[in-house]
N, C-alpha and C positions, 0 to 999 in steps of 0.2 A: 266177731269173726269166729265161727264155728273153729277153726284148727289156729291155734296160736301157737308162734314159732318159737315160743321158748317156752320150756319146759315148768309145767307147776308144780309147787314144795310138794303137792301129792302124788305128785309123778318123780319128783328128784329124789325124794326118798325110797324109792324102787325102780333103777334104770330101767328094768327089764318089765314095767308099767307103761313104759312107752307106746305108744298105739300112734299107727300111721293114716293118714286118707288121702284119696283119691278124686278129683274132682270128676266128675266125664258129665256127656253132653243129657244125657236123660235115661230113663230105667231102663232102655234095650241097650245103651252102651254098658251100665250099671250088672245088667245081665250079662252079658258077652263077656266083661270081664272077670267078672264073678265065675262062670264057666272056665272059662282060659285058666284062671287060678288054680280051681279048686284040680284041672286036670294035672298040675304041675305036682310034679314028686317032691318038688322043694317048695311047697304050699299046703301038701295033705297028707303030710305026716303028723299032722292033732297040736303042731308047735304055729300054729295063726289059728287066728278068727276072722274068717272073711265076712264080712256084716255088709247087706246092704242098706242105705238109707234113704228112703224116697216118701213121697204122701203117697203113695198109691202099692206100700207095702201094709201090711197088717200094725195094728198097734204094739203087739206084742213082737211083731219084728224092731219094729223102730225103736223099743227099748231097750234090746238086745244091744245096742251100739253104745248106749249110757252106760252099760256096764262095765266092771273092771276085771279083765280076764285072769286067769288063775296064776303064779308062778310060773314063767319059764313059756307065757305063750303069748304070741304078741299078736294086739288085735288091728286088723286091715279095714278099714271103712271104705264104703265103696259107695260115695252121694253125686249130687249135682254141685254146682257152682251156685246156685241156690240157696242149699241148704249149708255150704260152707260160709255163709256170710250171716246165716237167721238163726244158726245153731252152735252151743258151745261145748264142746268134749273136751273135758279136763287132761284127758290123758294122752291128746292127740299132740305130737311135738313136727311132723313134717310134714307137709300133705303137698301130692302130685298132681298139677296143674296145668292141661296142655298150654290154657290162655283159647281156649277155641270154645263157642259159645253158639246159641241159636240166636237165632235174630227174625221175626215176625219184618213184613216192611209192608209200606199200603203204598202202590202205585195205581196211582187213580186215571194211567192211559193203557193198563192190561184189566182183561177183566178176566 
């Protein structure tokens, strides 16, 4: 599970190492709210890290989300439901889940 809900000894010994994520349905939700945020006054004063995490971001972004933010700034990941399940962020202690998901279906009397 990419965000585990209790806290690891490397995260307990620095509450303020805590890092949040966000689950959403794919990179334009992942966008949209990444925008939303970054517009918020209580999001862009340099006290978060709004990270995205997606395969269809650069490698050198998706590293960015492994990393462990500086004192005093907490980091927001902002993935799939995907990648909360394939990926582990040591630092991550809550992560926001609507439960809403894509769903492919093959009905073979539409075409």
């Amino acid at each position: 599970m990419l965000f585990r809900r209790k806290m690891s000894p490397a995260a307990a010994n620095h509450a303020a190492a805590a890092a949040a994520g966000a689950a959403c349905l794919g990179m334009g939700e992942i966008t949209a709210l990444l925008e939303r945020l970054s517009s918020s006054s209580r999001y862009s004063r340099g006290k978060h890290w709004l990270l995205p995490l997606h395969s269809s971001i650069s490698a050198d972004q998706q590293r960015a989300a492994f990393k462990v933010p500086p004192t005093g700034v907490r980091k927001i990941v902002l993935s799939t439901n995907i990648a909360e399940t394939s990926v582990t962020l040591e630092d991550v202690v809550v992560v926001i889940d609507s439960g809403r998901h894509k769903e492919r279906r093959f009905d073979p009397h539409k075409r």
